[in-house]
C-alpha positions as CSV (number, residue, x, y, z in Angstrom):
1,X,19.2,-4.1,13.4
2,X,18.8,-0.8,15.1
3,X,17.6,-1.3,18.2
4,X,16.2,2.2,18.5
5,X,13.7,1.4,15.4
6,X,11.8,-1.1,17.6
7,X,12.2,0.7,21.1
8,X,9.5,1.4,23.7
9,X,6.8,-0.9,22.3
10,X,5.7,-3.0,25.3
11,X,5.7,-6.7,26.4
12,X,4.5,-7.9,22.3
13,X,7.5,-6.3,20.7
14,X,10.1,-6.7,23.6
15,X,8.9,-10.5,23.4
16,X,9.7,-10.7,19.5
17,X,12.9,-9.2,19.7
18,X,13.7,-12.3,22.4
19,X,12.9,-14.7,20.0
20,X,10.2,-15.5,22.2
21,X,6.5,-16.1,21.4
22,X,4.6,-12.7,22.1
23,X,1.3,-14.4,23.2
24,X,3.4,-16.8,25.7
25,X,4.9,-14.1,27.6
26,X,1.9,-11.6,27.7
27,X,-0.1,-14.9,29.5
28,X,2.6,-14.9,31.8
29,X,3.0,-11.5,32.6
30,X,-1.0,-10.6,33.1
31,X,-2.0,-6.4,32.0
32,X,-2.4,-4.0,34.3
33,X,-5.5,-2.3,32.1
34,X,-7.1,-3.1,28.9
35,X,-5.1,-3.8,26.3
36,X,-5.2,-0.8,24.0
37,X,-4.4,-2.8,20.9
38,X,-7.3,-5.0,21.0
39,X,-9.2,-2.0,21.4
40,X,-8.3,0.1,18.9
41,X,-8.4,-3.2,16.4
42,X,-12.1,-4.0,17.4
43,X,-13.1,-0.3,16.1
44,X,-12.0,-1.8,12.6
45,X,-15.1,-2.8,11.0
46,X,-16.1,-4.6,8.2
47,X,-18.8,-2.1,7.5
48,X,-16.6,1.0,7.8
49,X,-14.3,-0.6,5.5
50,X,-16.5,-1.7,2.0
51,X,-18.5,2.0,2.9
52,X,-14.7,3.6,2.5
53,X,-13.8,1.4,-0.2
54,X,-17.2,1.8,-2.2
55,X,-17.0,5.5,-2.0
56,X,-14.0,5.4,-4.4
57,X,-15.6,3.5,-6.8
58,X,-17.1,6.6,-7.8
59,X,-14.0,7.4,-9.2
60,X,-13.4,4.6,-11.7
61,X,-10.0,3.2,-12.2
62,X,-8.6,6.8,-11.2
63,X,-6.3,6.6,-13.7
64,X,-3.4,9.5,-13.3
65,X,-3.8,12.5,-15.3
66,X,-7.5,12.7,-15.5
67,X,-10.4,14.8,-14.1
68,X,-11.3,11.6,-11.9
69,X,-7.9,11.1,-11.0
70,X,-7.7,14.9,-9.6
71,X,-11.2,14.4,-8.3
72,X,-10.7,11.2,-5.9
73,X,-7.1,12.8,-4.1
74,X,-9.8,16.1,-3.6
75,X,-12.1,13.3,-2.2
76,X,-9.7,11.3,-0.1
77,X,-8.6,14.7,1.3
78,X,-11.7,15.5,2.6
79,X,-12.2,12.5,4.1
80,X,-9.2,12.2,6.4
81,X,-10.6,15.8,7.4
82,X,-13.5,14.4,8.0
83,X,-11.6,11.2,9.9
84,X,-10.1,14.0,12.1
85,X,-6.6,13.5,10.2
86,X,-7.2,17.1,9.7
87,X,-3.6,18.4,8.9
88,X,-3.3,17.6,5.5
89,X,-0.8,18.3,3.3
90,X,-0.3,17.7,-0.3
91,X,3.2,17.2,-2.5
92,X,3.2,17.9,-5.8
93,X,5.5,16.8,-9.1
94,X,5.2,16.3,-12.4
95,X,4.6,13.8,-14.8
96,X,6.7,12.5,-17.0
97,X,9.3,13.3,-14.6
98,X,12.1,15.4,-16.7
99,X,14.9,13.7,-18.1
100,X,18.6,14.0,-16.6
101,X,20.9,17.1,-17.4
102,X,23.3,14.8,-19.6
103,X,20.1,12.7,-21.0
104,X,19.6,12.8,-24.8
105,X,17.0,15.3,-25.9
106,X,13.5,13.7,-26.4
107,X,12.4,13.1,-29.8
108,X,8.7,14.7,-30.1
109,X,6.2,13.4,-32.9
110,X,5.9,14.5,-36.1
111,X,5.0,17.9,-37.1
112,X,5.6,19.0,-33.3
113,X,3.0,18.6,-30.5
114,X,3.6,16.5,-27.3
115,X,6.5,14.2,-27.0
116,X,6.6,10.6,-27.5
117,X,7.3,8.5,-24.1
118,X,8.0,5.0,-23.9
119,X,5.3,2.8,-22.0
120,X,5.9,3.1,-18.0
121,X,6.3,-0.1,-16.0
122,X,3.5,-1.8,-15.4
123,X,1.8,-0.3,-17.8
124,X,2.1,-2.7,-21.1
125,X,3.9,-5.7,-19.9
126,X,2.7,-9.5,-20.0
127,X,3.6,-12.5,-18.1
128,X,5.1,-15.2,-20.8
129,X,3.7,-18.7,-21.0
130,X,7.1,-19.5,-18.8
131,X,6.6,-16.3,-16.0
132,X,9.4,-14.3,-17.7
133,X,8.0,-10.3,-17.7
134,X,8.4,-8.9,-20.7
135,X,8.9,-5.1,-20.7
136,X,11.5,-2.8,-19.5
137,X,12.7,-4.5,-16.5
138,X,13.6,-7.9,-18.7
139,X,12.6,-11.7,-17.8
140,X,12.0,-13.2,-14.4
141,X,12.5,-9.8,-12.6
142,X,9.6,-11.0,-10.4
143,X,11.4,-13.7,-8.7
144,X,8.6,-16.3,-10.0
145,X,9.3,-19.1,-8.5
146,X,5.8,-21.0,-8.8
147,X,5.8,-24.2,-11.3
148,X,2.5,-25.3,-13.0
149,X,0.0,-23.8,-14.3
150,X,0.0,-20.3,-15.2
151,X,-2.4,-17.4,-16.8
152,X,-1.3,-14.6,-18.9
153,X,-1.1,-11.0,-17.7
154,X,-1.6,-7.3,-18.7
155,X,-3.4,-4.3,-18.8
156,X,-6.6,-3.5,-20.4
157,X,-6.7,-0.6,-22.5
158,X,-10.3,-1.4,-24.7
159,X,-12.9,1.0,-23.2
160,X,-15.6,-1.2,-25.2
161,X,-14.1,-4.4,-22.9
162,X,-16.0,-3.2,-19.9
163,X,-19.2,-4.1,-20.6
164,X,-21.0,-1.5,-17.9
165,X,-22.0,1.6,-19.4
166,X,-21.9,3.6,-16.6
167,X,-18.2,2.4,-15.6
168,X,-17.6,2.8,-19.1
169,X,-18.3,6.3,-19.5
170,X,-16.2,7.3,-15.8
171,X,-12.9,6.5,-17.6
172,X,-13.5,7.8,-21.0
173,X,-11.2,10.1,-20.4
174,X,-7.7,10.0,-21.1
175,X,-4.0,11.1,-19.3
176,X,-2.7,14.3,-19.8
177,X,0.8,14.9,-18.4
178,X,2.0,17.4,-16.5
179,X,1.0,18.1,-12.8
180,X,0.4,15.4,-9.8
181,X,-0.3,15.7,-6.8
182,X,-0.8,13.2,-3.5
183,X,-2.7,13.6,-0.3
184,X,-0.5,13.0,3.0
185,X,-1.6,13.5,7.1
186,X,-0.1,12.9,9.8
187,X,-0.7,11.6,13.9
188,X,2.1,13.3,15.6
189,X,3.8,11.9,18.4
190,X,3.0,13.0,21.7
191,X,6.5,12.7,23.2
192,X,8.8,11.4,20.3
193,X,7.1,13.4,17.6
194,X,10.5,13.3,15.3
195,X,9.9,9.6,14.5
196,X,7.5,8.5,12.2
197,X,6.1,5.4,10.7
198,X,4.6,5.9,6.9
199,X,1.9,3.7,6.3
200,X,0.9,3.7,2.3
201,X,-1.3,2.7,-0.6
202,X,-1.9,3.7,-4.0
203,X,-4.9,5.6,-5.0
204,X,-4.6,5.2,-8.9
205,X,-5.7,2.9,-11.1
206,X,-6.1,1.7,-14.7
207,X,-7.8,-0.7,-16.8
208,X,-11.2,0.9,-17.2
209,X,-12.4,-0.6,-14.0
210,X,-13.1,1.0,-10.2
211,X,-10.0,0.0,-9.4
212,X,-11.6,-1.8,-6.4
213,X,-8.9,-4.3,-5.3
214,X,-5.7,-2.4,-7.0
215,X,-5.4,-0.1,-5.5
216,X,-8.7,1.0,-3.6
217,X,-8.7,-2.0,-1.1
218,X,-5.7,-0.6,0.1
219,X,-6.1,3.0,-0.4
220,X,-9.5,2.3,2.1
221,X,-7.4,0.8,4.2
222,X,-5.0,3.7,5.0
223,X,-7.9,5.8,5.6
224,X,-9.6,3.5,7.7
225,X,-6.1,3.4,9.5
226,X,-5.7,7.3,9.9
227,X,-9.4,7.1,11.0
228,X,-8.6,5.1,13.9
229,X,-5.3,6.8,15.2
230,X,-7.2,10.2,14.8
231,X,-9.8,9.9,17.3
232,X,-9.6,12.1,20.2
233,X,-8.8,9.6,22.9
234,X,-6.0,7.8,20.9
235,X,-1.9,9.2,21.7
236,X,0.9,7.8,20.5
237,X,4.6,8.4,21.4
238,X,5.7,8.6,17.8
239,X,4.4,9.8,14.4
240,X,2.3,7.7,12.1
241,X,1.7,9.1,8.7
242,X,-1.2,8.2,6.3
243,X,0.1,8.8,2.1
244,X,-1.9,8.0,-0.8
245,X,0.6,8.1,-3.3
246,X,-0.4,9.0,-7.3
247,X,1.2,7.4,-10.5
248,X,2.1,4.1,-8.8
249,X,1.2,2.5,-12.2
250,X,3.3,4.5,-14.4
251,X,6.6,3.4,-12.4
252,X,6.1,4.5,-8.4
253,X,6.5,8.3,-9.8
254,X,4.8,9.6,-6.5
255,X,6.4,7.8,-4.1
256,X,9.7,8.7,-5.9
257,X,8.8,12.5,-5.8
258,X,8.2,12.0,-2.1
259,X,11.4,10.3,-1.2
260,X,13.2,12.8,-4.0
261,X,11.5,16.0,-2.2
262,X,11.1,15.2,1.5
263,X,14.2,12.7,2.7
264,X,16.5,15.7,3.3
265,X,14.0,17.0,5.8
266,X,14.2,13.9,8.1
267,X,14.3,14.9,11.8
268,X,14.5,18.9,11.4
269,X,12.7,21.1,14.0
270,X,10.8,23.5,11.8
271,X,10.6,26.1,13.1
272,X,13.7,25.7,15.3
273,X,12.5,25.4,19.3
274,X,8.5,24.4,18.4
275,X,9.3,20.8,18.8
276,X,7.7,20.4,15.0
277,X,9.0,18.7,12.5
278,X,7.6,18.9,9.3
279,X,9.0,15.8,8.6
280,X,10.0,13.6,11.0
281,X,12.8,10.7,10.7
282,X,12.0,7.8,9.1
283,X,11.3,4.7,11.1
284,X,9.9,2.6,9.0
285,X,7.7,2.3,5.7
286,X,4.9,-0.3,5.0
287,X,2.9,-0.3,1.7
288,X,-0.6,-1.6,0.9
289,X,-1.2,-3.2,-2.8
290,X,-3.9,-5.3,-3.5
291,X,-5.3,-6.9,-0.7
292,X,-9.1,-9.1,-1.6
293,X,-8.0,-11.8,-3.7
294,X,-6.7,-15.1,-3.3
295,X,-8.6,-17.6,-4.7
296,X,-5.6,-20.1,-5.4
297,X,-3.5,-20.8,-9.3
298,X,-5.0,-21.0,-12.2
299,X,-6.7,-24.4,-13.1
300,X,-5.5,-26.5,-16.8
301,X,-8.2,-24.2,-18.2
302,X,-6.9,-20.9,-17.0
303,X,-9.7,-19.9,-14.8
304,X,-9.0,-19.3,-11.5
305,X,-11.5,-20.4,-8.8
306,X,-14.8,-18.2,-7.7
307,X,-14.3,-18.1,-4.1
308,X,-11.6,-17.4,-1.8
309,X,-9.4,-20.0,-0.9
310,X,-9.5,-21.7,2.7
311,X,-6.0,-21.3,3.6
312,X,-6.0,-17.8,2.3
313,X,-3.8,-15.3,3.9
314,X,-1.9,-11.5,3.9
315,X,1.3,-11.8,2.3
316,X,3.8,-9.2,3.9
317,X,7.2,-9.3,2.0
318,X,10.4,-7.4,2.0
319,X,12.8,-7.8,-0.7
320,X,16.0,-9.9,0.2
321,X,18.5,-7.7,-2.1
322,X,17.5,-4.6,-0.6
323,X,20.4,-2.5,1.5
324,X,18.1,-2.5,4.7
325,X,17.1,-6.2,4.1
326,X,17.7,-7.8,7.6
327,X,15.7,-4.8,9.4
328,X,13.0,-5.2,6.8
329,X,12.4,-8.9,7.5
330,X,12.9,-8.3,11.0
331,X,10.0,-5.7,10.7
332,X,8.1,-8.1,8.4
333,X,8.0,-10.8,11.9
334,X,7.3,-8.6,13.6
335,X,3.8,-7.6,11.4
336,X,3.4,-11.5,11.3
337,X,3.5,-11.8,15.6
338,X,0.5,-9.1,15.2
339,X,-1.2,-10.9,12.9
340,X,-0.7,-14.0,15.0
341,X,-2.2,-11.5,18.4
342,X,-5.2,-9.5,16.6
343,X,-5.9,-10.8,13.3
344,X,-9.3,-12.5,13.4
345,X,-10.2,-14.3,10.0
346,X,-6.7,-15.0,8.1
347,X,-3.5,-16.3,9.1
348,X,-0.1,-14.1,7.6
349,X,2.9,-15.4,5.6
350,X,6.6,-13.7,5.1
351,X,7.9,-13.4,1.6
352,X,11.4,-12.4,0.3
353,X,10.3,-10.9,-3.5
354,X,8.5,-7.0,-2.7
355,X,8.7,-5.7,-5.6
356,X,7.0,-3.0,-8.2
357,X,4.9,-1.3,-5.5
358,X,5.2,1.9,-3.8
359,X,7.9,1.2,-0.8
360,X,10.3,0.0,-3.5
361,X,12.1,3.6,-3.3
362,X,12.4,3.1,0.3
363,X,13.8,0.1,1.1
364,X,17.3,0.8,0.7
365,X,16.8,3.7,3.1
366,X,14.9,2.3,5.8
367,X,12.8,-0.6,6.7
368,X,10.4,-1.4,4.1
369,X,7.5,-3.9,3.6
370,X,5.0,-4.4,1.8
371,X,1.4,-6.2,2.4
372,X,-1.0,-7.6,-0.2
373,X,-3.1,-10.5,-1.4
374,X,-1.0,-12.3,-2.8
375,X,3.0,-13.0,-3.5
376,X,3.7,-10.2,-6.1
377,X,6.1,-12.0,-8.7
378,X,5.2,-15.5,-7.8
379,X,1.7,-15.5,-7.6
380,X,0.4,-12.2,-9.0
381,X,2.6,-12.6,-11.8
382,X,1.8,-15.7,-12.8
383,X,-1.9,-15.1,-13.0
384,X,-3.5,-15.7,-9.7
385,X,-5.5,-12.6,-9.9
386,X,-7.5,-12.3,-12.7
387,X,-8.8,-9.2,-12.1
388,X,-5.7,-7.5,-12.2
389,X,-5.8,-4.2,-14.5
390,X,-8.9,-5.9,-16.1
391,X,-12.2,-4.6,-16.6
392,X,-13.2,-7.3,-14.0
393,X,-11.7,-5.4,-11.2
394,X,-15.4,-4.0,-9.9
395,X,-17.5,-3.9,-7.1
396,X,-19.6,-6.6,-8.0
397,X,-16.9,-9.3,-8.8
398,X,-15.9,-9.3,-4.9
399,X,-17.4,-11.1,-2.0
400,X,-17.6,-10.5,2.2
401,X,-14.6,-12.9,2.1
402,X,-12.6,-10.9,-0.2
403,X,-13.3,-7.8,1.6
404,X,-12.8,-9.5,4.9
405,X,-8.9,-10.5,4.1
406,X,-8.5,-6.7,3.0
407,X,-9.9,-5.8,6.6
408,X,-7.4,-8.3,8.6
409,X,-4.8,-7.2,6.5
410,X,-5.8,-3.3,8.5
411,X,-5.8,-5.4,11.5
412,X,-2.1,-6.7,11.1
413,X,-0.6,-3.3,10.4
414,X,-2.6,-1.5,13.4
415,X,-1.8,-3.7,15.7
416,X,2.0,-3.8,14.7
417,X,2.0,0.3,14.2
418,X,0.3,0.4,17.7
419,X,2.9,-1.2,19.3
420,X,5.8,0.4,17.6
421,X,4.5,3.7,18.3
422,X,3.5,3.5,21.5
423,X,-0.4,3.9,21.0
424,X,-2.5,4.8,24.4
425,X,-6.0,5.6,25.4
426,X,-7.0,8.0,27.7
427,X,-8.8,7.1,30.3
């Protein structure tokens, strides 16, 4: 591991890289002044969170290439304004991405018009009776490893299966390709502005739903985030940025676009002698997908269970074949020792198997994890969540418990991206 990626980040972090227990040695070792972690993780609030989280539901599912789609990044911008995030910035692509130079041309439909594409990851595929995926990525590409019984999986594309009217009529309308674009901002550093720590979540949606839990639980989440790290009092020695990526469910085309149009930039002084940098280096990138539901396996019947589980908790995984897979889990403890310091409702657990979400085109480049409700291939995918890409996934399915894991999972990552960067309050 680099030691540089986890550098200047107080007792907590110092303690984890030690091997020793963080809370142990900060006992021992008593604080000068109050710690600032605990203090910026108190001004997370349930409230604050569901009012965030609600106010996307206005939205719908947000599905990409729609109206509602281009009105809830417009929304989510003005909001981190609001926040005090207020340098925000926008990257744009387009979708379907084109094809290769040397790629075959693409067949278009009969009598001419718009081109036939084939369906986009996650956007047809079904869990087997077994757990295999079927789709474009072939069987078991989850890493499933859960034995029992299982529910089917898929995506809801029936307008007349959502039985609200008014939901109903929000995502009547349907994709267009052509242009995207995602909302970005950014805390800058105070004295290592060239590092940065991207913190993520997905802010589309599909299955003629709000969207609530994928991805609007953790798209609220961010912004609660970049709320916190914005106020006026709050420094920090390195760079935090806040990205709501677009097209996550047609195959992570935003984040690809970022990584595609932005990882050249890393660490340049723009212009040269201002100390800016427009994009500074990557230190590290941690994704939020899904994060208000686990309620256990399905039962012999299918039907998974009304409430939230007792030994719920926030999955954070990083995937075990990835080139940067030692840092990753390294970084991945880490988030767990947080959890441990300034959760205040559910425990965390590590996972090997991050996969199909948005830091999935970063992990072979840096350190990359991933936090969520649930195990992605072994539990997600074999049918813990009911409500995912299902007209269920509304506002009213969800409970103070659900939204409570959601908020501890905001809890985990400030208090881990507190440390890492350094975070201060003035006095």
């Amino acid at each position: 591991m680099r030691t540089h990626t986890f550098t200047s980040l107080g007792v907590t972090a110092i303690a984890f890289l030690l091997g020793a227990a963080p809370s142990g040695l900060r006992a021992q070792e008593a604080p000068a002044q109050e710690d600032p972690v605990a203090t910026l993780a108190a001004r997370l609030t349930l409230d604050d969170y569901k009012t965030t989280l609600k106010g996307l539901t206005q939205f719908g599912d947000r599905r990409q290439g729609t109206q509602r789609n281009r009105d809830a990044v417009d929304w989510i911008e003005e909001r981190l304004q609001e926040f005090g995030c207020t340098n925000t910035e926008r990257v744009f692509y387009t979708y379907p991405p084109p094809p290769p130079p040397d790629a075959a041309p693409r067949r278009t439909a009969r009598g001419g018009g718009a081109a036939r594409r084939r369906p986009a990851p996650n956007e047809g595929d079904l869990t087997t009776s077994t757990g295999g995926r079927v789709g474009r990525r072939g069987p078991g590409s989850g890493g499933s490893t859960i034995f029992g019984y299982r529910a089917r999986t898929g995506v809801n594309r029936d307008l007349m299966a959502q039985p609200d009217e008014r939901i109903r009529e929000l995502n009547r309308e349907e994709p267009v390709d052509g242009e995207r674009s995602q909302v970005y901002c950014t805390k800058v550093g105070t004295t290592r502005p060239d590092e940065m720590y991207i913190l993520g979540a997905h802010m589309d949606g599909h299955g003629v739903n709000e969207a609530v839990n994928d991805d609007g639980s953790g798209t609220a989440l961010v912004m609660e985030l970049a709320r916190i790290f914005s106020a006026p009092d709050v420094r920090t020695e390195r760079s935090i940025r806040f990205v709501l990526w677009n097209n996550e469910e047609t195959g992570l085309n935003g984040a690809r676009a970022y990584v595609a149009q932005r990882r050249a930039l890393q660490g340049i002084e723009d212009p040269p002698g201002t100390g800016r940098y427009p994009e500074p280096r990557w230190m590290g990138m941690v994704q939020h997908d899904m994060m208000l539901w686990d309620h256990g396996a399905p039962g012999p019947d299918g039907l998974v269970s009304r409430d939230q589980r007792p030994e719920a908790d926030v999955n954070i995984e990083f995937q075990s074949n990835s080139e940067r897979a030692d840092d990753s889990m390294k970084l991945a403890f880490f988030f767990k020792a947080a959890n441990e310091d300034y959760a205040t409702d559910y425990p965390a657990a590590v996972g090997p198997h991050m996969t199909n979400t948005d830091s999935t085109p970063f992990m072979d480049i840096v350190p990359a994890i991933s936090l969520r409700e649930n195990e992605r291939g072994a539990q997600v995918g074999a049918g813990w969540d009911p409500n995912w890409h299902q007209p269920t996934d509304v506002w009213t399915t969800y409970t103070d418990d659900d939204f409570r894991l959601g908020l501890n999972a905001a809890q985990t990552t400030l208090a881990a991206i507190a440390q890492l960067t350094g975070a201060r309050l003035d006095n």
